[in-house]
N, C-alpha and C positions, 0 to 999 in steps of 0.2 A: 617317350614320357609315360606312354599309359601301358596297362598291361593286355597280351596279350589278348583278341579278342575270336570266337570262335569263326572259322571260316563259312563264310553262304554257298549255297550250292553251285558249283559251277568257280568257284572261287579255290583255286588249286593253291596260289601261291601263301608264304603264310602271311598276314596281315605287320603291317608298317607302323611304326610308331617310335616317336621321339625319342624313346628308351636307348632306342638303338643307336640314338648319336650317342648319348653317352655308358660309360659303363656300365655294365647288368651283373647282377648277381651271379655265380657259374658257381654250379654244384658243386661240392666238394669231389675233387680228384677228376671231374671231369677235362681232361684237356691241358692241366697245367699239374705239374707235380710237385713235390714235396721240397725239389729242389730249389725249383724256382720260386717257389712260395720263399722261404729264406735268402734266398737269391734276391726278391724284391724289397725284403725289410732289409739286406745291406746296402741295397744300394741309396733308399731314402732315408737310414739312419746316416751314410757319409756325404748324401749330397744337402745334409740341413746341415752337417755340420762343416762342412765346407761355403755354405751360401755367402754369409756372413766376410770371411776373409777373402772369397772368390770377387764381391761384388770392390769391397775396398781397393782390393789389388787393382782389377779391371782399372775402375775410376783413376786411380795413381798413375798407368803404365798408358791413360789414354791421355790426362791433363799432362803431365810432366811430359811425353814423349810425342807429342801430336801439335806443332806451333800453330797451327789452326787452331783445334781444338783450347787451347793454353791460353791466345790469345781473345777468342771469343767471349772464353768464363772472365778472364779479369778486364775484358772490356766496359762491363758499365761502372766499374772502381772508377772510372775517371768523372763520372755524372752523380759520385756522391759527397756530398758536402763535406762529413768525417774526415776523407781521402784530401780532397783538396784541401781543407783546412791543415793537414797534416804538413803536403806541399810547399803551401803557403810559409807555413810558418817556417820550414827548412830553410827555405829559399830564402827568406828575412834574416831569417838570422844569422847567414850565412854573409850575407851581407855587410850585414850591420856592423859583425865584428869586423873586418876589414875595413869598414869605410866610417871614421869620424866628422859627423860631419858639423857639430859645432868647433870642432879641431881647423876644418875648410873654411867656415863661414868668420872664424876670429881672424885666420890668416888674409882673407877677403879684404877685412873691414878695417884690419889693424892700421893701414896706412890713410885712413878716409877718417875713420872715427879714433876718438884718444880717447876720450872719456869714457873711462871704464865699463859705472852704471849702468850707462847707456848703451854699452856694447853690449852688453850681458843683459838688456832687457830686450833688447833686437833678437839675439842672436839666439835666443831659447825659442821665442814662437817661430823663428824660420827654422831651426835645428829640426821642432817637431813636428813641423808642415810638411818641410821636405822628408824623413821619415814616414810619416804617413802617406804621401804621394806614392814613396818607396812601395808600400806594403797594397797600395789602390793597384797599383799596376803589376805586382805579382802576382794578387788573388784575379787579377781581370784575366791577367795570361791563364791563369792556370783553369779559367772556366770557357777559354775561347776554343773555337775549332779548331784555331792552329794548334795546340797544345793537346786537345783529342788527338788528332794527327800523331803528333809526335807523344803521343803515351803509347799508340799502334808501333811504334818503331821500338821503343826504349821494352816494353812488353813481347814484341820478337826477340828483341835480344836477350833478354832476361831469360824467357824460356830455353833459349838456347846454352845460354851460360849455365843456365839454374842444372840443363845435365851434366854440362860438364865438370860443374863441381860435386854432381853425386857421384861422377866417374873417379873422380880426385885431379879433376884439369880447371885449375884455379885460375880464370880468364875472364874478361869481358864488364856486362851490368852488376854482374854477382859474382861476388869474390870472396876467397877468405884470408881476412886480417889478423893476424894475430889470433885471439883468441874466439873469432867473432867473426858470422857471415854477414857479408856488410852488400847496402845496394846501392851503387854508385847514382846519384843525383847529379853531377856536373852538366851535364849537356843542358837540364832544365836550367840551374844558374846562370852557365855562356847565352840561353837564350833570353833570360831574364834580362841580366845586365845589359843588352843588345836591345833591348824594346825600352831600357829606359833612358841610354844613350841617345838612343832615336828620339825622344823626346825632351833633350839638355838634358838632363843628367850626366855628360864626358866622363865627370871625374870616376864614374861607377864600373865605365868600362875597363879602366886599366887596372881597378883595385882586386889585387892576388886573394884567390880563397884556395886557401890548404884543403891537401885531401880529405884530411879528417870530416873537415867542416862538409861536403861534400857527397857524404855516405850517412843510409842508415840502416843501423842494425839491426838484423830480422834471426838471427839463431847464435844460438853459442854453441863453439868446438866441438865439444864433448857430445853435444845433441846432433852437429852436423856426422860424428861418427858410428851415432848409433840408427841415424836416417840412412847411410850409404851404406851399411852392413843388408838395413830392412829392402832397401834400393838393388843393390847386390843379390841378394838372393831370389826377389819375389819379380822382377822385372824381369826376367826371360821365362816364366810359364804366367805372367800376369793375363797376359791376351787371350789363353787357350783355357782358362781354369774356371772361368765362368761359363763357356759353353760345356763344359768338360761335367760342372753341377747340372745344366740343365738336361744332357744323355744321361745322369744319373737318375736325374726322375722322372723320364719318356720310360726309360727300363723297368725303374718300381713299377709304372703303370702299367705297362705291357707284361709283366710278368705276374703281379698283382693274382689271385685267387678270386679276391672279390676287391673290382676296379672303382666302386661307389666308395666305398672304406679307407681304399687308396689313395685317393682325389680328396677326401677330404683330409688326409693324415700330410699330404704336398702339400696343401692351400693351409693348414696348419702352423704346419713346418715354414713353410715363405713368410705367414704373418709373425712369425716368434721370431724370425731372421731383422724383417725389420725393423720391428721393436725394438731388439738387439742394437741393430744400427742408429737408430733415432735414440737409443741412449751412451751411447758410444759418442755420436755426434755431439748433444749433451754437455758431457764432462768433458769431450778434448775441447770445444767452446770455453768453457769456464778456467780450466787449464794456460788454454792460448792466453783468454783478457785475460790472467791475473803475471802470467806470462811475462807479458808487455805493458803492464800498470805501470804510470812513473817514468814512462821513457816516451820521446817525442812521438814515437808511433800509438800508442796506448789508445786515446782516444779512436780510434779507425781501425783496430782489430777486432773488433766484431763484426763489419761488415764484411771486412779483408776476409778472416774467416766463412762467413757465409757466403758467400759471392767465388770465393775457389773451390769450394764443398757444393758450389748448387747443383751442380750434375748427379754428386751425391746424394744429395736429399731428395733432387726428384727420383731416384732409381728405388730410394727406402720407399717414399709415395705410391710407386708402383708395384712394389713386391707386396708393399699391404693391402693393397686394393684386388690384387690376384690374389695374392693369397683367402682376401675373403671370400673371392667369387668365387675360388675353389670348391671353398668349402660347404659355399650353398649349391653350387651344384652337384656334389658330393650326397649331400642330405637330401636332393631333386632324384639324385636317379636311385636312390637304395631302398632297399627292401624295410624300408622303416614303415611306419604306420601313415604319417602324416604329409611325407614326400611321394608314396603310395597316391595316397588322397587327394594331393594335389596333381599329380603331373596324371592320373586317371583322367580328370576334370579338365585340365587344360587339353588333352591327346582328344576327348571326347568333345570339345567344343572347336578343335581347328578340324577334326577329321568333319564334325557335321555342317560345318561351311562347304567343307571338299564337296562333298555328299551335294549341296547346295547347288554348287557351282555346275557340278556332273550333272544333275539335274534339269541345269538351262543346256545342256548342250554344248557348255563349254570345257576347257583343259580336261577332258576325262580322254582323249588319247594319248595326251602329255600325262597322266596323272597312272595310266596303265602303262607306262613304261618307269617313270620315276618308282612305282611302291617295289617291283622286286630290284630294282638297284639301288635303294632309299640309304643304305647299308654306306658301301663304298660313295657317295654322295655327302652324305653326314661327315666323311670324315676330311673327304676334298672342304665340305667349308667350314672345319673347323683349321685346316690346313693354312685355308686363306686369312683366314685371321689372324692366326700366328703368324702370317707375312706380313700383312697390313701392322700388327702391333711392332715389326721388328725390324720394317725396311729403314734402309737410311742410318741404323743404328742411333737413333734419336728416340729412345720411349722415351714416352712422357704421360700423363694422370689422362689430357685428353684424347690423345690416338689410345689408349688405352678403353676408355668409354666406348668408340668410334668401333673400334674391333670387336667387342663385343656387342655392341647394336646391332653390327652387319652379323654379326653372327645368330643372333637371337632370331632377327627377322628372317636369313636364308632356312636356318633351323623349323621355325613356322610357317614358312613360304612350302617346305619339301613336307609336313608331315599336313598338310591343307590338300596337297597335291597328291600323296599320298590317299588318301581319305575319298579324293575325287576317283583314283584308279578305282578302289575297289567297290564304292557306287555304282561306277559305268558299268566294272564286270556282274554287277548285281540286274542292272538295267540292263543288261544286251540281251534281244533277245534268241530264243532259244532255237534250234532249229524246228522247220515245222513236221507236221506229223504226219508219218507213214498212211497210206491209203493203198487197200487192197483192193481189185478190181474181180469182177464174179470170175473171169478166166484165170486169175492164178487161186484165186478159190479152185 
């Protein structure tokens, strides 16, 4: 962080400092050539412009092709009200048109009651008692754990299907009808009808619901062909094309002339990415609801949509957050006025704790071996960071924080220590002094 300071006597090595973890200015032409200077602005002019369709791809080729994965995202769809109400209402009305039931309660009553009126004032509040019974006990299913349960089943299969019909293998939860990718609902119906037989309702269980009645509609044709073309192509380099942008900009930096400049044109470039995607996200939202306006699904396509995108929107979260921390640490280590200014003052206030410490006696043996490897040190825990951010392939906004905490602190842990080496080497003392005796006189 600070800039270099002159060395004390007895003090060989050159002195340590935070600078060093991150990138430093380098002379012109010393060490890096003309080549690689152009060399580095292609490869962070194709890896910003890659960012953006690398990160979507990823996210597609991990939801769509990963039943783990597929099933986790559209796991809490079942815990929101939109989605059930959506359920609910399929399931009724699927129902409903099959089974007449002032049609049942007249044929009931025809042989007991003759008087018309009176049939017909009976038979309308039971008609809509039992109706609404009908409708207590499909919204109660569809909010019970047995019906969680079986959303985890109907959602494996789904994913499962959901590829084989980007393959063009028309099977299973999802299918294509005619003109129209449809999602089969029957199991939740056989299990409806079954919980209200269980409870007198018989006539429910034998009442036929057509396929139609049964499915709903999630894409039209023409869209499923222009999905399996995008599917088709970007699904076998989907996996490697995201790491593929991130070697592109490990090389801008390592090739880089001047790596502060660098670091902030990456941290840049990832926040313009995001942006990009968080308005992407956006209009394909807006697109989706108007989409599905008017049709039974309508109301529950905006969560449906953010809830299969949430992997996505946390990675946009993530790339703007790097990306800005880039770019302040970018502005931290450059030959600017103000980053100058500051990282001086900070290098001079952790090295004079070192100095402190070495002082009492403590880590200044620790502290004269850390300053001349301080170097390759910086870069092991910037190393580790980048693991801790990326294990498990699960980033997210707060292991994100976490990695750079651990890093800030290891960071000022090594240039404190740092500061304590060359203390001690300041404090040790010197050997003592020659003494000549009258005989060698």
């Amino acid at each position: 962080m600070a800039d270099e300071q002159p060395a004390t006597p007895g003090d060989s090595e050159p002195t340590g400092s935070l600078q060093e973890a991150a990138p430093h200015e380098a002379p012109a032409g010393e060490g890096h050539s003309k080549a690689g200077s152009i060399t580095a602005v292609i490869c962070v002019v194709l890896a910003a412009l890659l960012t953006t369709p690398a990160a979507v791809a990823y996210w597609g080729q991990r939801t769509l092709n990963d039943t783990e994965r597929y099933v986790d995202t559209v796991g809490p769809l079942v815990d929101s009200p939109e989605v059930q109400d959506v359920l609910a209402t399929t399931v009724t009305d699927a129902i409903d048109k099959q089974v007449d039931i002032e049609a049942i309660l007249n044929n009931v009553f025809a042989g007991v009651i003759t008087d018309r009126p009176r049939l017909e004032l009976l038979v309308g509040p039971l008609s809509a008692a039992i109706n609404g019974l009908i409708d207590r006990e499909v919204r109660a299913f569809v909010a019970s754990d047995e019906f969680a349960d079986l959303w985890t089943r109907i959602s494996t299969r789904v994913q499962q299907t959901a590829e084989q019909v980007l393959k063009g293998e028309e099977s299973g939860a999802v299918s294509l009808q005619d003109d129209e990718v449809v999602l089969d609902v029957g199991e939740v119906i056989d299990q409806v009808k079954q919980r209200l037989a269980d409870r007198g309702l018989t006539f429910v269980e034998n009442a036929p619901v057509p396929d139609t009645d049964r499915q709903i509609v999630l894409l039209d044709a023409p869209q499923l062909k222009q999905v399996r073309n995008i599917y088709a192509f970007t699904n076998p380099v989907a996996r490697w094309l995201l790491p593929l942008v991130g070697v592109l900009y490990l090389l801008a930096f390592v090739l880089a002339r001047r790596r502060p400049r660098m670091t902030v044109a990456i941290g840049a470039a990832l926040a313009a990415n995001a942006l990009l995607v968080a308005l992407a996200l956006s209009i394909g939202r807006q697109l989706f609801v108007d989409h599905l306006s008017g049709t039974v699904f309508g109301p529950a396509s905006r969560v449906f949509y953010d809830t299969l995108l949430t992997y996505l929107q946390r990675g946009q979260q993530v790339f703007l957050a790097l990306g800005l921390i880039l770019v302040v640490a970018g502005w931290y280590a450059g030959a600017n006025k103000y980053g100058t200014t500051v990282r001086t003052t900070v290098n001079t206030g952790l090295e004079g704790l070192g100095a402190q410490l070495a002082a009492t006696g403590q880590v200044g043996g620790v502290g004269r071996w850390v300053r001349p490897n301080a170097g390759w040190l910086r870069v092991v825990v910037v190393t580790l960071g980048a693991v801790v951010l990326l294990w498990g392939n699960d980033v997210t906004l707060t292991r994100l924080w976490w990695s750079l905490a651990l890093v800030v602190l290891l960071l000022a842990a090594l240039q404190i220590l740092a500061g304590a080496g060359r203390a001690a080497r300041t404090l040790q003392p010197g050997p003592p002094p020659q003494t000549t005796t009258p005989e060698a006189r």
